[in-house]
C-alpha positions as CSV (number, residue, x, y, z in Angstrom):
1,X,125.5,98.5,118.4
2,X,124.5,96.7,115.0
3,X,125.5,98.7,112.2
4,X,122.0,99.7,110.0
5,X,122.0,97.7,106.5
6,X,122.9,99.6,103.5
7,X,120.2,101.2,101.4
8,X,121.3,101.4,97.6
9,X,121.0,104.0,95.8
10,X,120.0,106.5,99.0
11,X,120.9,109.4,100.4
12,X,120.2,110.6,104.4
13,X,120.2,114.4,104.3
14,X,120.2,115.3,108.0
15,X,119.5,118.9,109.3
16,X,120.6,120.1,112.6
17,X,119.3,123.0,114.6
18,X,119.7,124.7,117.9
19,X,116.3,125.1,119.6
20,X,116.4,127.9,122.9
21,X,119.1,125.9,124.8
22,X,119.0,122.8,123.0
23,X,121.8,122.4,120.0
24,X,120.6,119.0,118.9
25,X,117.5,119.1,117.3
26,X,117.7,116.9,114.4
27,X,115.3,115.9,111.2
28,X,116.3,113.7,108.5
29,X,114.6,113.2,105.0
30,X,116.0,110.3,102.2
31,X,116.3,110.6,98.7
32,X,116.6,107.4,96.5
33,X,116.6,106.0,93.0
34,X,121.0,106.8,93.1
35,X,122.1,104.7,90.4
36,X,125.5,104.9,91.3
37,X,128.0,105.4,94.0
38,X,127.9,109.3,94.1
39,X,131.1,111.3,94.3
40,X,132.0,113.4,97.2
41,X,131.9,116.6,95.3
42,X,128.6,115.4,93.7
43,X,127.2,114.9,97.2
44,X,128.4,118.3,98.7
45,X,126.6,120.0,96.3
46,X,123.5,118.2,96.8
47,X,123.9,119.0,100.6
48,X,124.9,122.7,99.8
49,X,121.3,122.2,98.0
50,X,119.4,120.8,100.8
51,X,121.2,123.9,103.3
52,X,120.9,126.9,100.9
53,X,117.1,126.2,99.4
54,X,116.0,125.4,103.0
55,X,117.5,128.6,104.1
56,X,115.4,129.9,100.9
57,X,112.2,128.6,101.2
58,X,111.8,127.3,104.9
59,X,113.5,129.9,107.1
60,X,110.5,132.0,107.1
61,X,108.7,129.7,108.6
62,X,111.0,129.0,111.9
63,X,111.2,131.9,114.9
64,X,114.8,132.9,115.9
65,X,114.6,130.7,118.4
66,X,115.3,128.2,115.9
67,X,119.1,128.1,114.1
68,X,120.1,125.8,111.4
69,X,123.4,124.8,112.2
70,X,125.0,122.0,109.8
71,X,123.2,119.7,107.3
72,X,124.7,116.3,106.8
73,X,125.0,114.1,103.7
74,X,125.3,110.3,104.0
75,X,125.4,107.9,101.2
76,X,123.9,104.8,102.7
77,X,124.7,102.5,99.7
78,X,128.3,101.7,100.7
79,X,129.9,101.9,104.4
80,X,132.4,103.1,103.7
81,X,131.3,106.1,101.9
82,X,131.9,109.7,103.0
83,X,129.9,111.8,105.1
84,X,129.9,115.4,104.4
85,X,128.1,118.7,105.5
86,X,126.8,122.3,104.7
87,X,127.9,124.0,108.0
88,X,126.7,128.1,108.9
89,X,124.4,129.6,111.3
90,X,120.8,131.0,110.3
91,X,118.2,132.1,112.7
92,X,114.5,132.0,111.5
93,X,113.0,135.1,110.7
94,X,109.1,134.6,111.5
95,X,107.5,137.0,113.9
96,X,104.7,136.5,116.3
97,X,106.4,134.7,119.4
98,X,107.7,131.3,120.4
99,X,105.9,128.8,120.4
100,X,107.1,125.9,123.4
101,X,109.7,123.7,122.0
102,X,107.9,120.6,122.5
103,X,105.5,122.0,119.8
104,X,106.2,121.2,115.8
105,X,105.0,121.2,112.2
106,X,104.4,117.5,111.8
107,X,104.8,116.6,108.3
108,X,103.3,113.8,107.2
109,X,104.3,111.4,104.0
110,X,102.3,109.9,102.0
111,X,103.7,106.5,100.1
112,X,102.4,103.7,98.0
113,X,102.5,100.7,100.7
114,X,100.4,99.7,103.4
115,X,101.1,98.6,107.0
116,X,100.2,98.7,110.1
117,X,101.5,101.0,112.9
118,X,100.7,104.3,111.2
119,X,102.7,106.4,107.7
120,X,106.3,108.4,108.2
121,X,106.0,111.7,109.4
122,X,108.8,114.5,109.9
123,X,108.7,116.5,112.8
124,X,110.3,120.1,111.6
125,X,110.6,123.2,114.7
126,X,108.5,126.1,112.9
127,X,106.0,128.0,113.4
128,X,104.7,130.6,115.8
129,X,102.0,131.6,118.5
130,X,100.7,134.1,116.1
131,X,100.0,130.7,113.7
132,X,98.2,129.0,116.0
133,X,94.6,129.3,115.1
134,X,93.2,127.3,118.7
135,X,94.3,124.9,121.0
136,X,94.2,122.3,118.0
137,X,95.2,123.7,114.5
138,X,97.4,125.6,112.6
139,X,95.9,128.9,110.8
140,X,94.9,128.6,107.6
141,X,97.2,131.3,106.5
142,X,100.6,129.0,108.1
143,X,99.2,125.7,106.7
144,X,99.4,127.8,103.0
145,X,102.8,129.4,103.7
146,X,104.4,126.3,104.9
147,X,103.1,124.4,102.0
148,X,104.5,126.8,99.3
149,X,107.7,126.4,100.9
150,X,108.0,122.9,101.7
151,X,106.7,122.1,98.0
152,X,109.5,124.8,96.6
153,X,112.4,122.4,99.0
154,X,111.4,118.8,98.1
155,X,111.2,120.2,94.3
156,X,114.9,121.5,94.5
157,X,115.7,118.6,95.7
158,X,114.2,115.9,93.3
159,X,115.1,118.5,90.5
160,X,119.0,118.3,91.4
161,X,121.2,116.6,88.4
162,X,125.4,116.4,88.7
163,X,127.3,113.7,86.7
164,X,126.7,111.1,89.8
165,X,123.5,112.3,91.2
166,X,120.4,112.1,89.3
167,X,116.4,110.9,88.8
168,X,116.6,111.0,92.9
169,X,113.2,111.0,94.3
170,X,111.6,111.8,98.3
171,X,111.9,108.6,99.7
172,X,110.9,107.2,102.9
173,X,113.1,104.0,104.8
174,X,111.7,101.3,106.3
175,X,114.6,99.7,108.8
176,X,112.7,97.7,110.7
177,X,109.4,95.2,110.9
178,X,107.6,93.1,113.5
179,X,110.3,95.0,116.0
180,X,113.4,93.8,113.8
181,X,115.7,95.0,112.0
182,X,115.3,93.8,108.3
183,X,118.0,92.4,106.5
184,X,117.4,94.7,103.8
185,X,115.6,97.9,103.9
186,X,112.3,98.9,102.2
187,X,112.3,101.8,100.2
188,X,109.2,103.9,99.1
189,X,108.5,106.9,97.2
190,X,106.8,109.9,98.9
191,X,104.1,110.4,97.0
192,X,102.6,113.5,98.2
193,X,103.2,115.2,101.6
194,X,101.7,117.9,103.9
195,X,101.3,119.7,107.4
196,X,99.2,118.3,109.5
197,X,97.0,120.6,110.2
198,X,97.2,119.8,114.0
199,X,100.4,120.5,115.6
200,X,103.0,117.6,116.7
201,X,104.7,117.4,119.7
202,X,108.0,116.1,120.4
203,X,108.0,116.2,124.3
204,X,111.9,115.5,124.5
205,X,112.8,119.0,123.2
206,X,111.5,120.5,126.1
207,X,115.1,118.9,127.7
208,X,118.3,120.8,126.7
C-alpha cells in the first residue's frame, strides 16, 4: 500500500476504544501549525493530554459499554518519526442504557474552504437511550452537556505549550481529491465545531 504523504507541522491523535465486543473502535482528530519536528517527550505529553482531559471532560458522556483503551500520537511531518501512546482502561460513566453501537455523536467541523462532497465530521461512541429525545434528535439537555465538554477538550488541546509543541490548532486533513491521493495534503483550521443534533450511524460497529 502507498505510504500517505507527510503533513508538516501535524499531529494525528488517535483514540481507541472497546465498544460491547468490539476492541477497535477508532476516532482520530489533527492538530497543525507544528513549527518544528516535536520531541518524543514533547509529544507524550501532548498525548497524555489528549487521554487524561478526554477522560476529564468526555467520559461522562460515554456508557460503560464504551472503554478508552490507548490514545496514539503520530507526528506526520517526518516518516520516520515516533509513534507513541497514552495506554489505561476507563469505562464511561453515563447512565440511562445503551444505546446500539451502530449509533454515534456525529461531530461535525466546520473549516474555511469549500468543496464539494460534504465538511469533516467525527464519529465519537457516546451517548445514551435516556438522550435520545425521538427517533431523530439528541435531547436538548445531551446536545448542552456534550458541548461543554467537547469545547473544555479541543481547548486543552489548542492551549498545550512544551519547548517543541506550540500555537497548535484543530485541524482537519484533506488526503485526497477527485478520488486521488494528492501529492501534498491540504490543511484547514477547524473553525468551529458541534453535535449534530441528529444522531450518526456507523453501521460497521455493529460487527465485532
Amino acid at each position: 500500500m502507498t505510504p500517505l504523504p507527510i503533513v508538516a507541522g501535524t499531529v494525528k491523535i488517535q483514540f481507541s476504544w472497546s465498544y460491547g465486543t468490539d476492541a477497535n473502535v477508532m476516532t482520530h482528530m489533527f492538530f497543525s501549525g507544528l513549527v518544528a519536528t516535536p520531541a518524543t517527550a514533547d509529544l507524550q505529553s501532548f498525548t497524555n493530554l489528549a487521554r487524561s482531559s478526554w477522560v476529564t471532560n468526555m467520559l461522562s458522556l460515554q456508557t460503560p459499554n464504551v472503554t478508552l483503551r490507548t490514545v496514539y500520537g503520530t507526528y506526520l511531518g517526518d516518516l520516520t518519526s515516533a509513534q507513541v501512546s497514552a495506554t489505561g482502561s476507563n469505562a464511561g460513566t453515563r447512565t440511562g442504557g445503551t444505546l446500539a453501537a451502530s449509533q454515534c455523536a456525529l461531530v461535525n467541523l466546520k473549516i474555511s474552504r469549500r468543496y464539494r462532497g460534504g465538511h469533516p465530521r467525527l464519529y465519537i461512541p457516546a451517548g445514551a437511550q435516556t438522550d435520545v429525545l425521538d427517533p431523530q434528535h439528541w435531547s436538548s439537555g445531551f446536545l448542552t452537556a456534550f458541548a461543554t465538554g467537547w469545547n473544555a477538550w479541543v481547548a486543552a488541546m489548542n492551549g498545550f505549550t512544551s519547548a517543541s509543541i506550540s500555537s497548535q490548532f484543530f485541524s482537519n486533513v484533506s488526503y485526497y481529491h477527485a478520488g486521488g491521493l494528492r501529492a501534498t495534503p491540504v490543511v484547514d483550521a477547524v473553525t468551529a465545531s458541534a453535535l449534530n443534533s441528529i444522531p450518526g450511524t456507523q453501521r460497521r460497529r455493529l460487527r465485532p
